[in-house]
C-alpha positions in Angstrom: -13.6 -128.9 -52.5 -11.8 -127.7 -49.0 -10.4 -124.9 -50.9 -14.0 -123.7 -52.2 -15.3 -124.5 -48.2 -12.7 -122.4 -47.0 -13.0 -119.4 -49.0 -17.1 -119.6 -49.0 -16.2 -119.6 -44.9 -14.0 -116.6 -45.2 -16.3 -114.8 -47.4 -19.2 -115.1 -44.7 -17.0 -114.6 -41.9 -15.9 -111.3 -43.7 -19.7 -110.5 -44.3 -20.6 -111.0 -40.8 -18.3 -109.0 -39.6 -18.2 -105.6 -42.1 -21.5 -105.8 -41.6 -22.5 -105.2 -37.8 -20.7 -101.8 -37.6 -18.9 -102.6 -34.8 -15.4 -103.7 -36.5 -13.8 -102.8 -39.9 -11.2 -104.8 -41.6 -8.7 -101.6 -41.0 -9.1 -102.0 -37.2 -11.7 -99.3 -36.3 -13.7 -100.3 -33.4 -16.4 -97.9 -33.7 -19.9 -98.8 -31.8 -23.0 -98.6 -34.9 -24.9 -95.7 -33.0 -21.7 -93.3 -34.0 -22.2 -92.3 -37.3 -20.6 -88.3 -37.7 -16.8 -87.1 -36.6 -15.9 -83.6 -36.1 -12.5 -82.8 -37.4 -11.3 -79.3 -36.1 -8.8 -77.3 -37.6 -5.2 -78.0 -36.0 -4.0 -74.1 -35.5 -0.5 -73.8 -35.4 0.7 -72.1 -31.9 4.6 -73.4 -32.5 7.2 -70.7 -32.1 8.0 -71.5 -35.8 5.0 -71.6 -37.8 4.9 -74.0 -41.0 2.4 -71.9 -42.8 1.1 -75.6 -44.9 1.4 -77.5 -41.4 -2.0 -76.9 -40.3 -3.8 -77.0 -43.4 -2.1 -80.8 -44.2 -2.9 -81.9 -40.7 -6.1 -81.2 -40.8 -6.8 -82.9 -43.8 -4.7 -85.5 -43.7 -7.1 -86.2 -40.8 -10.1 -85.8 -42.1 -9.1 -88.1 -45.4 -7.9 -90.5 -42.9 -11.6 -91.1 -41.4 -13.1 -90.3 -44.3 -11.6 -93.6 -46.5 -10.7 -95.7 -43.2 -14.1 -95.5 -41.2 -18.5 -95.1 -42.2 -18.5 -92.1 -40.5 -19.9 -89.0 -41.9 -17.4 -85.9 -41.3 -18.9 -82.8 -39.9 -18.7 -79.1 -38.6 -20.3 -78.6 -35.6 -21.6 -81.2 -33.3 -20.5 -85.0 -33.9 -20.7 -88.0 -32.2 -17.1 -87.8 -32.0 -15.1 -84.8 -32.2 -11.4 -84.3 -32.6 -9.5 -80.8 -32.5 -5.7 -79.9 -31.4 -2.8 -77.7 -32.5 0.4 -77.8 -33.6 2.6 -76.6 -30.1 6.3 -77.1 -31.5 7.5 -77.6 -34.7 11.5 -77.3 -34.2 14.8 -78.3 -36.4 17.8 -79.6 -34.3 21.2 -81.1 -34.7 21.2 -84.6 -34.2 24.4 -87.4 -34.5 27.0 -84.9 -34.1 30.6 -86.3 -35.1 33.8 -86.0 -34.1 34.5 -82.5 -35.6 31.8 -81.2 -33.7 29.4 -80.9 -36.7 26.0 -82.9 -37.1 25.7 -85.3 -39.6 21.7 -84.9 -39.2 19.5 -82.8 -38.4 16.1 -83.5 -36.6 12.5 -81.6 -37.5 10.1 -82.3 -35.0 6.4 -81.6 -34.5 4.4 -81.8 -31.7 0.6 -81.5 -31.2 -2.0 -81.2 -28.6 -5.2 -83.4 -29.3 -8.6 -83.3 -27.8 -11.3 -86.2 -28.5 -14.5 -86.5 -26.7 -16.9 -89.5 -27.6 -20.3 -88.8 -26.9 -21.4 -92.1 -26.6 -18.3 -93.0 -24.3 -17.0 -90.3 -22.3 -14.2 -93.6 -21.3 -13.0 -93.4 -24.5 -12.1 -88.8 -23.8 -8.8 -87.9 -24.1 -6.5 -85.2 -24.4 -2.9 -86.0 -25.7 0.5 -84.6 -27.3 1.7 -86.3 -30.0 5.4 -85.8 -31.5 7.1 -87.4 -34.4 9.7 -86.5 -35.9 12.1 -87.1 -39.1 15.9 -87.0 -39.5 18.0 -85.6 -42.6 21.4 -85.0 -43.5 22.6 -81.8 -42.5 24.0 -80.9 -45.6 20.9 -79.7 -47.3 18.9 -77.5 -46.1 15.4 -77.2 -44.8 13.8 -75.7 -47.4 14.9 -78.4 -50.0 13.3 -81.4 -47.8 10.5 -79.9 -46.1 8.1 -80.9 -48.0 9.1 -84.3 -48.2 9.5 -84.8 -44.2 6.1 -82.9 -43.0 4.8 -85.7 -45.1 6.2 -88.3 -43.3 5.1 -86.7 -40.0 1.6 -86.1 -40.5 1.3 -89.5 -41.9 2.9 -90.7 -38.3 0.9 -88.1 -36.6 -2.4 -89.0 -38.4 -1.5 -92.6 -37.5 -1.2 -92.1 -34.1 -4.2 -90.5 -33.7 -6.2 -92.7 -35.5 -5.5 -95.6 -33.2 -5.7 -94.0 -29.9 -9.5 -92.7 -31.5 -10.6 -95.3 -33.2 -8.6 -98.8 -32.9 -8.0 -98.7 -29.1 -4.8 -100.2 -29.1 
């Protein structure tokens, strides 16, 4: 009988509170009267340009709100909007050994990030983000690319998820 009390409890505490606007269960703390997001596209102004980068970005971040949030995404005017750019994008050496050679190698991106909350102009920032992935230096770029830009966007799109959305 406690079990069926507690989940019946759960189940209305969980309805109360998906229900109000305010709070959903993936941490978005979005106030009911925002209801449309603006999603620009990230242009890449890195001295090495990606040529998928900005396309993935983008809709990595526009999938993100889209399945993690109520709000409508939009062109134009929003309640919220978000654009940015890609400003590095840059391959390094990274735990070099004792023969002087690097075991890894370090891609980094870095992006600039505008949001503006109409509702909340506390909540406006503008922000670089970087993140970054290591692999070992005897393959090359090209053969793990793929595989590392879509570790970083997921990072990236992380990032700025939280800092919009989940205010931690």
């Amino acid at each position: 009988m406690n079990k069926i009390l507690s989940i019946v409890g759960l189940l209305f505490f969980a309805l109360i509170y998906s229900g109000c606007g305010i709070y959903s269960f993936t941490g978005a703390s979005i106030p009911p009267e925002v209801k449309t997001i603006s999603i620009g596209h990230f242009e890449n102004q890195a001295n090495q340009v990606q040529p998928i980068l900005s396309q993935t970005l983008t809709d990595a971040l526009k999938d993100r709100f889209l399945s993690q949030t109520s709000l409508n995404v939009v062109n134009g005017a929003a309640d919220m909007s978000i654009e940015g750019a890609i400003v590095n994008y840059i391959t390094a050496p990274v735990a070099i050994q004792s023969d002087d050679k690097a075991a890894l190698n370090r891609l980094t991106v870095g992006i600039r990030v505008k949001f503006i909350n109409e509702f909340d102009e506390t909540k406006n920032f503008e922000s670089t983000f970087s993140r970054y992935e290591d692999y070992d230096s005897k393959l090359s770029l090209s053969t793990v690319e793929d595989a590392l830009i879509k570790n970083i966007v997921d990072a990236l799109v992380e990032d700025i998820f939280n800092k919009t959305v989940v205010n931690w």
